[in-house]
C-alpha positions in Angstrom: 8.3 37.6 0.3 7.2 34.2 -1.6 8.2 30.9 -1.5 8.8 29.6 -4.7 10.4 26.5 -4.4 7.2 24.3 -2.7 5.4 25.3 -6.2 8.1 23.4 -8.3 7.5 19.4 -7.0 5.4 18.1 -3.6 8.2 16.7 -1.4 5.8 14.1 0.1 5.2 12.6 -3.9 8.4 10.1 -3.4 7.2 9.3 -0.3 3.3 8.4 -1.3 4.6 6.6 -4.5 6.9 4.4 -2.6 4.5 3.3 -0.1 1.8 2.5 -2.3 4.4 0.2 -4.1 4.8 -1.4 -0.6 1.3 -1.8 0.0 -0.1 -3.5 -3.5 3.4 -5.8 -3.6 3.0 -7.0 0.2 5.1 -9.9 0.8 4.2 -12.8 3.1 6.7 -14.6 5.3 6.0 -18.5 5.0 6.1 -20.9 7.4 5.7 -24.4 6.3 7.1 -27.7 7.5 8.2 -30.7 5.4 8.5 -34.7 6.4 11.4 -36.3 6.1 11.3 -40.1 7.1 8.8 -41.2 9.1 8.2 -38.8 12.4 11.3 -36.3 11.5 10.1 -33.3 9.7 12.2 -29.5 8.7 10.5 -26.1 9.1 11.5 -23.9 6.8 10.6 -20.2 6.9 11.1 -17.8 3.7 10.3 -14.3 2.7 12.0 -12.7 5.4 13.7 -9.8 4.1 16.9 -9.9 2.8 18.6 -7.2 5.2 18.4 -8.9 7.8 21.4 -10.8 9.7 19.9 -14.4 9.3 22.5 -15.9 11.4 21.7 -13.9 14.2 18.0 -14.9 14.2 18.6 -18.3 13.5 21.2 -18.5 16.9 18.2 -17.0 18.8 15.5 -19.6 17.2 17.9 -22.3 18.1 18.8 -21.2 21.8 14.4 -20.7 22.1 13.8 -23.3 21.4 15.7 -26.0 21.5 16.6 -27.2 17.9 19.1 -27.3 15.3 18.8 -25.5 12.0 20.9 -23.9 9.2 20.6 -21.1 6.6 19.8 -22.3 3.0 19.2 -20.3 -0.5 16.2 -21.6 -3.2 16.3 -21.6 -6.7 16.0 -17.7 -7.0 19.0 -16.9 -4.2 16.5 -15.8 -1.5 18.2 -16.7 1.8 15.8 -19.4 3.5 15.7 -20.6 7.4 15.4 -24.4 8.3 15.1 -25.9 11.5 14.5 -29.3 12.6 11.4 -30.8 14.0 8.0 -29.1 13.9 8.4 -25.2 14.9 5.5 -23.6 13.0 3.7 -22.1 15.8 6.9 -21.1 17.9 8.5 -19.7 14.9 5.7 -17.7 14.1 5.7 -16.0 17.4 9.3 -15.2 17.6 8.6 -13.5 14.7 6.2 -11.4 15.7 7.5 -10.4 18.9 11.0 -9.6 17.6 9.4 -7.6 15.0 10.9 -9.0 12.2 7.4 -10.1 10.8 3.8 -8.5 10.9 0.9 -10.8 11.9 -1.1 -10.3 9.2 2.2 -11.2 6.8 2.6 -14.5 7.9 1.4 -17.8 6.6 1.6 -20.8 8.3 1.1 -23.9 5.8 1.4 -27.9 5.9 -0.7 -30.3 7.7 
C-alpha cells in the first residue's frame, strides 16, 4: 500500500511562501506626535492593521489614559489613530501588552 497523493505538491509550500512574504514586507506601526499651537500637540499612530476594530482600541486608549482622540483615514484610506496631548510612550505600551503590535514593529518618531 502507497501513498501517492504527498508525491503530487508539499502541503507546507503555501504555508512557507506566505510567511516569507510576511517577513521581507514587515510593516512598522508609527507613532509620532505633531504640534499644534504652542504647548498642544496630536499623537497619531498608523500602520496598525486594518482588521482590527479601531473604535474599540481607541475607547480603551482614551479610558487609559486619560485623553480624547478620534479615528481618521490618510491619503491612501489606511484608518489612522489620533489622540490629544503627548502619548507616545503610553501608546506604545498599550500596544504591546494588548498584542496588537510587536516591539520590534514599532517606531516611535518626533522630538
Amino acid at each position: 500500500m502507497s501513498i501517492q497523493n504527498l508525491n503530487d505538491r508539499d502541503p507546507f509550500a503555501d504555508n512557507l511562501e506566505a510567511d516569507f512574504a510576511t517577513r521581507t514586507a514587515q510593516t512598522y506601526v508609527h507613532i509620532r506626535i505633531q504640534q499644534r499651537n504652542g504647548r498642544k500637540s496630536l499623537t497619531t499612530v498608523s500602520g496598525l492593521s486594518q482588521e482590527i476594530d479601531f473604535k474599540k482600541v481607541l475607547k480603551a486608549l482614551k479610558k487609559a489614559y486619560c485623553c480624547n482622540g478620534t479615528v481618521v483615514e490618510d491619503e491612501q484610506k489606511h484608518k489612522v489613530l489620533q489622540m490629544q496631548g503627548d502619548q507616545r510612550d503610553p501608546v506604545k505600551k498599550f500596544l504591546i501588552e494588548e498584542g496588537l503590535a510587536k516591539e520590534e514593529s514599532v517606531k516611535v518618531h518626533g522630538f
